[in-house]
Structure formats: C-alpha cells, structure tokens
N, C-alpha and C positions, 0 to 999 in steps of 0.2 A: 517450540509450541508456546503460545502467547500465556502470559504466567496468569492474568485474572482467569482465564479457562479453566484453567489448571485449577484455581481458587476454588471456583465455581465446582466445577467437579468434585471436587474434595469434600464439601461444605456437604453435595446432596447422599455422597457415600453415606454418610451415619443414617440417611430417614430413609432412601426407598433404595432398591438395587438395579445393582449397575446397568442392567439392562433396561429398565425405568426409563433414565437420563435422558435418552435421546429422545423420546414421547413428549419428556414434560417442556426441555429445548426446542423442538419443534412446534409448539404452541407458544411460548415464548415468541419464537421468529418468527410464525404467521404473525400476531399482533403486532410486532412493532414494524413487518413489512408495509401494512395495511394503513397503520397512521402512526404514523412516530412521534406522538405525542400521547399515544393510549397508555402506554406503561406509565407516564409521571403522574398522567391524573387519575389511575386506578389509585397509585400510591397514596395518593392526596386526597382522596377521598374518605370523608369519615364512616363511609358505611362499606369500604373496601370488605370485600369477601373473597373465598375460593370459588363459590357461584357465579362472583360476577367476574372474575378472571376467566372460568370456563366458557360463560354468554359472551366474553369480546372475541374469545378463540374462535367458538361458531360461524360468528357475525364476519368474523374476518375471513374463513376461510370459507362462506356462503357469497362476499360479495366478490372476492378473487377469485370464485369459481375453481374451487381447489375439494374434491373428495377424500375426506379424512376420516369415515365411519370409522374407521378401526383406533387411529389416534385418540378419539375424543371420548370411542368406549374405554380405552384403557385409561386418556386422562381421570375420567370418574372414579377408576381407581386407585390411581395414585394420589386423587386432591385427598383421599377418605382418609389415607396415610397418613399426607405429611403435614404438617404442624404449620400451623397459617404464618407463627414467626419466621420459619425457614422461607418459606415461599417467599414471603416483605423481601427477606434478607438477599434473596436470588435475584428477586427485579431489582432490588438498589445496586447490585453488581454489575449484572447486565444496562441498567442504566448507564453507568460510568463505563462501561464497556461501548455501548452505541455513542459515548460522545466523541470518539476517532475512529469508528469501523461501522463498515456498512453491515448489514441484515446477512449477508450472505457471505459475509468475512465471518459472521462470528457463528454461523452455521455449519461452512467447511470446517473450520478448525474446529469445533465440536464433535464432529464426524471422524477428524482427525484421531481425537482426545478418545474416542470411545472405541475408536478398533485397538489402540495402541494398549488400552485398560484389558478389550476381554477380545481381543482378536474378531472372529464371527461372533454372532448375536442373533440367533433362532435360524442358522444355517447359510445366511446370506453370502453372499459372493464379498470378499476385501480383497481384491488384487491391489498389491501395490502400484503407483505412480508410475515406477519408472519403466515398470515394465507395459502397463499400458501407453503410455508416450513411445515406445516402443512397436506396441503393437499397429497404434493408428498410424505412426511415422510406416511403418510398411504397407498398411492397406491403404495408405495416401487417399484419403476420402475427398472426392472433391464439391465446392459446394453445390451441383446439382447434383449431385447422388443421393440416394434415398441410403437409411445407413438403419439396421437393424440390430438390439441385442436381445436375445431371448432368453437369457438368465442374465439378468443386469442385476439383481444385488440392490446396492445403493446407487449404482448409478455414475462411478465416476468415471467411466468411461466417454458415456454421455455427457456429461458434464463437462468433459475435456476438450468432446469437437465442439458445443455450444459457444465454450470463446472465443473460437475463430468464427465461428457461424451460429447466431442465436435461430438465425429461419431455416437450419436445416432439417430437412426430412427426418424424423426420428421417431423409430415407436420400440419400446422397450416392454419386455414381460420378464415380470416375478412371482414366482409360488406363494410368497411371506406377504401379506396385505401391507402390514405396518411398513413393513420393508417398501414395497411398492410406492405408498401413500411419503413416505419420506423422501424417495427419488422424485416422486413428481410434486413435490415440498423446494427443491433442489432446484428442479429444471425450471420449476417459475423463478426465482430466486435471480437466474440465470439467464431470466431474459428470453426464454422461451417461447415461439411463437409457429411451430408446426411439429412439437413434440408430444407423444402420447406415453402413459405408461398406463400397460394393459397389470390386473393380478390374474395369476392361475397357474397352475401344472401344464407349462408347454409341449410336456410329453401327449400329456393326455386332450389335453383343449387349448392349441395354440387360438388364441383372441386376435391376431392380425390375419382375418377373414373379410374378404368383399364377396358379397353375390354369391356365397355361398361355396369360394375359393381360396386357396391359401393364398393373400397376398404377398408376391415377391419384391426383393429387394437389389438395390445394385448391391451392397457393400455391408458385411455383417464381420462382425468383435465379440466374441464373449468368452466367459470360465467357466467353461462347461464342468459342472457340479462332483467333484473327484470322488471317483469310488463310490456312487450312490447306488446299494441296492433295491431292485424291485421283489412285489409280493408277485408279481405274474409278468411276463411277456406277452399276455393277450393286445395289450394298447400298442404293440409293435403289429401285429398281426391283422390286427381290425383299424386300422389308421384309416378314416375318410379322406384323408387328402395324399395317398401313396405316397410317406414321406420315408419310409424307411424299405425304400426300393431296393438299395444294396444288402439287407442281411437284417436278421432278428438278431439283437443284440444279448445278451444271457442276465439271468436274472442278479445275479452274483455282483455286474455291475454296467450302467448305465450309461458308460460314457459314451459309446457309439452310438445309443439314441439320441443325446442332443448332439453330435455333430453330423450324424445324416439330418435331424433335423433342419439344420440349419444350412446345409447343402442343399436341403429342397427347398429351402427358401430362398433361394439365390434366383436371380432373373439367368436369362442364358447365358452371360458375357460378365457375370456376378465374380464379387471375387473376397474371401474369406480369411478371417484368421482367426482359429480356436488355441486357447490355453489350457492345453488338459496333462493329466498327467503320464509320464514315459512308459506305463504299463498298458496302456492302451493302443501304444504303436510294436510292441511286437508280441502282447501274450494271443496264446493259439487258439484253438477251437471256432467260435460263431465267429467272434471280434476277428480273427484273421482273413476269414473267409470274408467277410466286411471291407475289411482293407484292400484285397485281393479285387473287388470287384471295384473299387473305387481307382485303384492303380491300372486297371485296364482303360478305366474312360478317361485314363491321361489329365484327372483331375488337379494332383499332388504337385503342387509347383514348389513348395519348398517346406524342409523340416529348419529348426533350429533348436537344440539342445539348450536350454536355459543353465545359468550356474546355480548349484544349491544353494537352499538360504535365502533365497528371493522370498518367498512367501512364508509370512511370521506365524501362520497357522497349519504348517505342516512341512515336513521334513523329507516330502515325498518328490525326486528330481521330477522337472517339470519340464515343457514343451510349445513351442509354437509351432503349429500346425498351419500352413498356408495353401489354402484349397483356392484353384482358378480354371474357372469352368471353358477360357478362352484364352488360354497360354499363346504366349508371342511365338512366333516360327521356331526362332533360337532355340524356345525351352522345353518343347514338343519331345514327350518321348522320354523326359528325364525329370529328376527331381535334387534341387540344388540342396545337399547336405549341409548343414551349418552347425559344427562343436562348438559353441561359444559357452562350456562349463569352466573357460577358466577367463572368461571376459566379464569382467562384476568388481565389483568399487566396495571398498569393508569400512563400515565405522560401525556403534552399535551392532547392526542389522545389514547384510550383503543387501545394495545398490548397484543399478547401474545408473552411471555418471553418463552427461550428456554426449562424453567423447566415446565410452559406451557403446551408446543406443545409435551413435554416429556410424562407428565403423562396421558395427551387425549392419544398420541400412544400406552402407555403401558395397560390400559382400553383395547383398540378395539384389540391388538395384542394378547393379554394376557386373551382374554377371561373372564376380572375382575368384577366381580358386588360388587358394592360400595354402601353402603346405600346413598339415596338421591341424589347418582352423575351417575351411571350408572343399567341397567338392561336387559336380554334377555326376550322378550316379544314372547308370541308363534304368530304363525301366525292366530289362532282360535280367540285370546284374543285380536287383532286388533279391535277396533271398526269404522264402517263406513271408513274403510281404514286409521282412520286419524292416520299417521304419527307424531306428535310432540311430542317430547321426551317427556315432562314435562307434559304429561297425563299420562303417565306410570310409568317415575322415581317422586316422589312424595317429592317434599322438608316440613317436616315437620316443617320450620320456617318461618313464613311469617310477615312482615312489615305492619300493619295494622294503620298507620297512628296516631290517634287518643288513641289508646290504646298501641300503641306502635309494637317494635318487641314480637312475640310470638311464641311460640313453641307449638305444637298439640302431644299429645298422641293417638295416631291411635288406641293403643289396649283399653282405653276407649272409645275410640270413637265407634269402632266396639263392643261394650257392649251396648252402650246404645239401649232401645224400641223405634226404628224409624218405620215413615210410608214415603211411595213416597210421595209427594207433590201433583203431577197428578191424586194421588187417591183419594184424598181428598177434589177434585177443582174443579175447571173445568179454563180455562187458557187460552187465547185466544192474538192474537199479535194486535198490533194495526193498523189503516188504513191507508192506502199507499198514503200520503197525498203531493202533489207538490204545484208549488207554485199559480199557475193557479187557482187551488182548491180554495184560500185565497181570503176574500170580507168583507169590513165592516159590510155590512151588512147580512151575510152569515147565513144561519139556525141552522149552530152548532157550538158553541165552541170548540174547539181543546188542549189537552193538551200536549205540548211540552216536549224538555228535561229542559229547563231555565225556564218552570212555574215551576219546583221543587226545592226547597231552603231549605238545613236542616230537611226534613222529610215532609213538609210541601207543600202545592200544593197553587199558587196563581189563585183563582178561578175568582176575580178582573179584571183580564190582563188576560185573557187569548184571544186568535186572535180568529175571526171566520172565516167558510168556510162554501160552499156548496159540497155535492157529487154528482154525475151522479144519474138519476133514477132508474137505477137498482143494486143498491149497499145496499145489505144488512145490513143495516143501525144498527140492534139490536144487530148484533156482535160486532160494535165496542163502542158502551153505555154505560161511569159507570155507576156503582150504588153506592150506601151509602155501605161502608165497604169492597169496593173489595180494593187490593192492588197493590199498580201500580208498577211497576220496570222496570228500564231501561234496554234494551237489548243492546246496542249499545254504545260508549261513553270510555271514558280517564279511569271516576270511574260509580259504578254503583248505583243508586239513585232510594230510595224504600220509598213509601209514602200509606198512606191510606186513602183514601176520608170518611171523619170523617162528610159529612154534605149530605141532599137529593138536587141530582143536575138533571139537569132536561137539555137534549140536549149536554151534553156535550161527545166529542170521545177523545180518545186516539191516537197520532200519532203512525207511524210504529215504531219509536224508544222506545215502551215501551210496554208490555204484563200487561193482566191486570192477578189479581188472585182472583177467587171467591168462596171463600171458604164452604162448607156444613157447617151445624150448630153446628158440633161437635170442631168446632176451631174458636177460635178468632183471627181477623184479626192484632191485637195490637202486641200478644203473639207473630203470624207466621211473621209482622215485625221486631220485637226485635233479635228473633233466627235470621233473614236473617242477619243482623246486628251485631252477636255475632260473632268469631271466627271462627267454626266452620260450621256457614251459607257463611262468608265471604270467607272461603277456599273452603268449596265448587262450589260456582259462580267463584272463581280466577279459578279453576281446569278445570271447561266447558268451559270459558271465550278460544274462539279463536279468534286470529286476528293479525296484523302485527302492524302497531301504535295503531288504533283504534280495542279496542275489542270487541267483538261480542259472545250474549249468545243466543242456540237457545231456543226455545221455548219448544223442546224435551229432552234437559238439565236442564232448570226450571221442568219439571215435574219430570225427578228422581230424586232432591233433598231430601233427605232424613230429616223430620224432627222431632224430639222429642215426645214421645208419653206421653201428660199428662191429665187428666179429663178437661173439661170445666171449672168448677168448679176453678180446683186449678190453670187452667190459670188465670183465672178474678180475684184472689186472690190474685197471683204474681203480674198480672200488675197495679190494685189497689194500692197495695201497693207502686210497681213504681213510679207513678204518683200522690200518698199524698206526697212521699217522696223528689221526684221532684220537683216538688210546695214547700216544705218546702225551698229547698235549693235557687231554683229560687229568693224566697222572701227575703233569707238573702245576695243573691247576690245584687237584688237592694238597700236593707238598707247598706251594705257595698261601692256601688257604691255612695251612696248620702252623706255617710260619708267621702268618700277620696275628694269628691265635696266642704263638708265644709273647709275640711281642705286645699284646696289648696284656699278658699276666706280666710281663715285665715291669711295666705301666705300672701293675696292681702293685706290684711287691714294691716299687720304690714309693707310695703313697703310702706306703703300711700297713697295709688294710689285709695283706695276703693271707693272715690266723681268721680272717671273718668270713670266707667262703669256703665253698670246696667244691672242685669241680666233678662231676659226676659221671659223664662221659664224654 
C-alpha cells in the first residue's frame, strides 16, 4: 500500500476518527477530479479557509452532477473539528501525492487504507478482491448484459467490471447513504457512463423500479449481508413485487431474503452469484423449506465452499452460491459441488492467487469432477435441502489431532458389517436448560459440556437446577452405561457414565446413547473415537464456527458389527493394557523426579528445600 497514504492516514488519526477519513478523502477527490488545479490555489490563497474548502467541494460535485447530501452534512462536521493547520498539512500531501497518480489511484488506495484499519464501517459490504475476481470470473458478464448489485457496499465489485466496460449497464443499491454516495464518488472516477447507484433497504424498498415493476436484470453479484436480523417478517409477507415467492425467511436471520431477492430480479434466462454465509445453505426450519422450493425449479447450478480466512471481518466459513434460471441440458437436474476449502494462497491474510481463481473457474466452466475437490450431485440425492459442498465431495484425509493426519479408505470402509447406531439404541438430546433454571440447591444435577475432561464426566462439580412441573423429566436421566456425546462445540466429546447416578440430566449440548444388550457401551465409545467414528460425526457435523451434530445424524452412524463377546474381549484387553502403560508412565515420571533432585544435590543447594509430597 502506497506509503504517503499511509502518511496521510496517520497524520488524520490524532484529529477526527477513523471512520471520518473517508468523508473528508472523498471531498478531497471530488475537488481535485473537477480541476486539478483547485487544491494549489486554495493553498495559495491568503484568505484560504475551511469554508472555502467546503464551497469548492459543492461546486465540484454540483457541476459533476454527483449526489453527496450526506458527505457534505458530515463534512460540516468534521471541518468544525479539525484544526485548519492539519487540513493545509493534508492538501500539501495530497498535492505531492496527485504529482504521479491520478484521482482515482489515490481514492482506491484510500478505500484500500480504510478497510484494512477498521475492516466495515457503518455495516457496509468489504469483500475482498480476490474473491470477487472470482466471483465475476464465473458469472462471465458480458458487455451487453445489464449486471445488478443490491447490497453493493462500496462498490468494488462494480468497480471491477467498469474496467473492462465503463458503459456497462449497472445499477447498484445500498442501505448506508455515505456508503452509497461513495460508490457513486468511485464509479465516476471510473469512468462511468450507464451506472446508477440507488440508497435504501432493498429488503424493504428495492429503487430499481420502472412503470411501477421490479426491473430485471441479465446478471446479478453480491454479499448478501451475513447474519442480519429482523424486527418483523411482515416486509417478506407484504412485498409489492412477489419477490420472496419461495418462502418467508425468519426473523433470526435475513439471508434468504436478499437472495430470493435477487433471484426475483433475474430476467428469465438470468444468472446469479451470491456470497453468503454456509449457515444458510443447510440450517432447517423456514430457510430450508426456501431451499427446498428453490431446488425444485432446478435453479441451483452450482455451490462452492470458500477456504476460511478469506474475509478479514469475520471468521464465519463462507460460500458462493450460483443460481441460473436456464441451465445448459448437461446441468439440468443437478448441482455441481465444489470444496475448494483447501484452495487459498497465505501471506498476512488467506488469498486467492490468480492460479486459484483459475482452477475453481475451470471445475465449474468445464464441467470437471475432481476426486475430493469437486462433484455433480443429482437433485434426488440432496439430503434435507442441505446444500454444503463437503457433504457430498468427501475429502478422504482428515487431521485428527491426536493420532495425527490420516487417510480413510472408503472401499474398506464400504466392506465392512455395519449397523445404524439408531437401531441399536435408543438416543435422546438433552434438556433445554437456561440459566434461571440454575439453584444450589436445585433437585438435579446437570451435566454440562466442561464437566467432560478426556472421556471422563466430573460428577463432583457438577451445578444443580430445577425444571418446570410439567417436564418430562425421565427423558432427560442418565443411567449407568449410557454414552454421552456432545452435539454442539469447537470438538466433540464422548464419555460413558461408568457409575449408578441417581437425579442427574443432561444439558441440550449433549445426546445421551442407550444402547440394547447386544453392544457395549466402552466398544461403541472407542469406535466413536476411532477414524472412522470421527469422520463420520466431522461428515454430519454442520455449522459456521460452532458445529453442530443433529440427533438424526448420530442415529445413522454406522457402526461395526462384532459379538458381545469379542467386544468385552477387545476392550479388556485395552484396559489390562492401558493400566500396564499408565503404571510405567508414573514409574518413569518419579524417575526423571529423582534425577532432576539428583541435579539439586550436586549444586548443593539440597539443605535449602524440602519436598513435601
């Protein structure tokens, strides 16, 4: 990043804040767009003022026909701020700045300079570069396509096709005014000559209206705004323009309303790609039924799984969604899966590199299926609607921590004598326990995810609570040998109540498992534990940070079919053998003990301690 910017930025930190900077930059740039000769003679000027800095701002963006109400209310006050020396001090920078870069060199990199400081800035959209390059590289925009973003942010998506096409069709909406007024700061800049940018709540009052109709679009891009909640669902319900024909989306969160939005804005033959995040492709309730009615009209032409770390203002895995309202013959009927979480380039900040964005293109363009990196999934073979790549394309090498990286043989796998889990059990979630619930002196003990330690359940510490009277209480009751597992959580942690307890429930975060006589509860721990138990729960395992296994995923686990008999036999064995090792662990722990008093005594130090136990 160009180092006077950097300067620049530095200098305005101490007077106004950081979210300031770009307001007071963007009246900077209009001026010196307008006559690049206005900043030397304000400087020169011996009756230079902050007023009359502000009257060239006006002037400049009245005769470039540029809408800035919102810039020029906030410049007023920022001018009230900051100190007339710093302001001098800023055009003389910027001066020397414009003697080798143009107005919109030093505006991008500005733009640059201010996501990298505060990431968003009053909400707006900051996808990175490469994955937009990405993005528009698959909806191949071509320049008679009309091309729409309805949560554009700053704009640099727009921004992006303008260099190859300054006259292309473009109309962009944003919620954030200043936001708005700064993209269309950007797209003149840019060279702009059939590009609009609307403000407003697209949800509520999309602005790309003709004759009193939504106008459509060949070709629409955008980041759909992650995890935003609403106060009401009514503006899905009451929409003048039937935009959210597949489903009412939940209040909880929004994202299926800007991409059916943006599906209704599609022309017939239209074709789409949203950035949203991987909880919206498979959690359940309204949002699936959504999905569900969308995978019917054979819309879904392809997923791609992003690698994490792409987006510096959130840690939540991420998604391109590719909607096409008129799928080629070939692709009819299916939807092409793409894992590309382990396709991304590291320095600083996970990238992707141009060879990257290359071979994701050539996959989805190409029709390509890739062992472990790509696949076409039919629309039958959809389960539950849920969309994420990486239930489908299947990486046969998984990081298991403790045993290390490992590699799965599927076609063994598929050999061996399994049974469901769920046939064998009976399996229940735990009680939906808040914090109100919680009482010292409360009638049940509760087991949490932190009373689980290394396989182990601390029955000591564990908190008590009461339930309501009408809470069927015997659902949620270990017993001696069920197995408890976590549904929720970073990792998932599996224990077996090895003692008779009496009053104690399970919280929501954990399913118990009650096994019939013909399996042991030790054996069906271990396998959960093995490789192939652990790939399986990674496989069901959905969620964005926190993941989440349902209860209908724990029963088709698939587990090993072997006698009672030669279970208790195996884990016997285990457990002599375990004990054996445990024992010569502590005899080796008490030896490196002696030897480091050994240490003490030939330093002589051995009359100045004393060891206590």
């Amino acid at each position: 990043m160009d180092k006077q910017l950097w300067n620049i930025s530095d200098k305005l930190r101490g007077s106004i804040a950081q979210r300031e900077h770009i307001t007071l930059v963007t009246s900077i740039t209009l001026v010196q767009y307008h006559d690049e000769t206005k900043l030397q003679s304000l400087l020169q000027s011996l009756d230079f003022s902050k007023e009359k800095f502000k009257q060239e701002v006006t002037i400049a963006a009245k005769e470039l026909d540029v809408r800035i109400a919102g810039v020029l209310e906030r410049l007023d006050l920022i001018l009230e701020k900051l100190e007339m020396k710093v302001l001098q001090e800023l055009l003389f920078n910027t001066l020397e700045y414009f003697k080798t870069s143009t107005s919109q060199d030093f505006f991008e990199t500005f733009i640059k300079i201010s996501e990298i400081n505060s990431g968003k800035s009053g909400g707006e959209n900051s996808t990175p570069d490469s994955v937009n390059k990405l993005a528009l590289k698959l909806l191949n925009v071509s320049q008679e396509e009309s091309f729409l973003d309805p949560s554009c942010g700053y704009g640099s998506a727009i921004v992006t096709l303008l260099k190859s096409n300054p006259s292309q069709k473009i109309v962009g909406q944003e919620i954030n005014l200043l936001v708005s007024e700064i993209t269309t700061v950007r797209t003149l800049l840019s060279g702009a000559t059939n590009t609009t940018i609307e403000t407003g709540d697209v949800l509520r009052e999309p602005k790309y209206i003709n004759n009193g109709k939504l106008e459509r679009f060949d070709t629409i891009y955008t980041t759909a705004p992650m995890g935003m909640k609403l106060a009401s669902t009514e503006i899905f319900k009451e929409d003048a323009y039937n935009r959210f024909l597949y489903g009412v989306p939940p209040k909880s969160t929004a994202d299926w309303g800007f991409i059916s939005n943006g599906i209704s804005s599609l022309v017939d033959n239209g074709r789409a790609v949203f950035l949203t995040n991987a909880g919206a492709l498979f959690r359940g309730g309204a949002e699936k039924k959504i999905r569900q009615r969308i995978l019917d009209l054979d819309l879904v032409d392809a997923v791609i799984s992003l690698a994490p770390g792409l987006l510096s203002t959130t840690a939540i895995p991420t998604v391109l969604l590719i909607i096409n309202k008129k799928k080629p013959q070939t692709r009819k009927n299916k939807v092409l899966m793409i894992n590309a979480e382990e396709i991304v380039s590291k320095d600083k900040q996970n990238f992707l590199s141009e060879d990257n964005i290359q071979f994701i293109y050539d996959l989805y363009t190409n029709n390509q299926e890739v062992d472990q990196v790509s696949k076409f999934v039919d629309l039958k073979d959809i389960e539950d609607s849920n969309l994420i790549a990486s239930k489908y394309v299947i990486n046969n090498e998984i990081n298991l921590g403790d045993l290390g990286r490992v590699r799965l043989n599927f076609k063994k796998i598929n050999e061996l004598n399994t049974v469901e889990l769920g046939k064998i059990s009976e399996i229940k979630r735990g009680f939906n326990l808040t914090s109100k619930d919680e009482s010292e002196d409360g009638m049940y003990r509760v087991v949490k995810i932190s009373d689980v330690q290394e396989g182990k359940i601390d029955f000591e510490h564990l908190a008590r609570c009461n339930v309501k009277k009408n809470t069927k209480i015997e659902n949620f009751l270990v017993k001696k040998d069920d197995i408890l597992i976590s549904t929720r959580g970073m990792a998932t942690k599996i224990a077996v109540v090895s003692e008779e307890v009496e009053d104690v429930i399970l919280s929501q975060n954990f399913n118990y498992i009650r096994l019939n006589d013909a399996f042991d509860p030790t054996w069906i721990k271990m396998f959960l534990e093995s490789p192939i138990g652990r790939f399986q729960l990674e496989l069901n395992a959905a969620g964005s940070v926190v993941k989440l296994i349902q209860t209908a995923d724990i029963k088709e686990l698939k587990i090993p079919v072997k006698s009672l008999e030669k279970q208790k036999e195996i884990i016997s064995f285990y457990k002599k053998e375990t004990k054996k090792i445990q024992n010569e662990i502590e005899k080796l722990q008490i030896q490196l003990k002696n030897e480091k008093l050994k240490v003490f005594n030939s330093m002589g130090i051995e009359e100045t301690f004393e060891i206590l136990d």
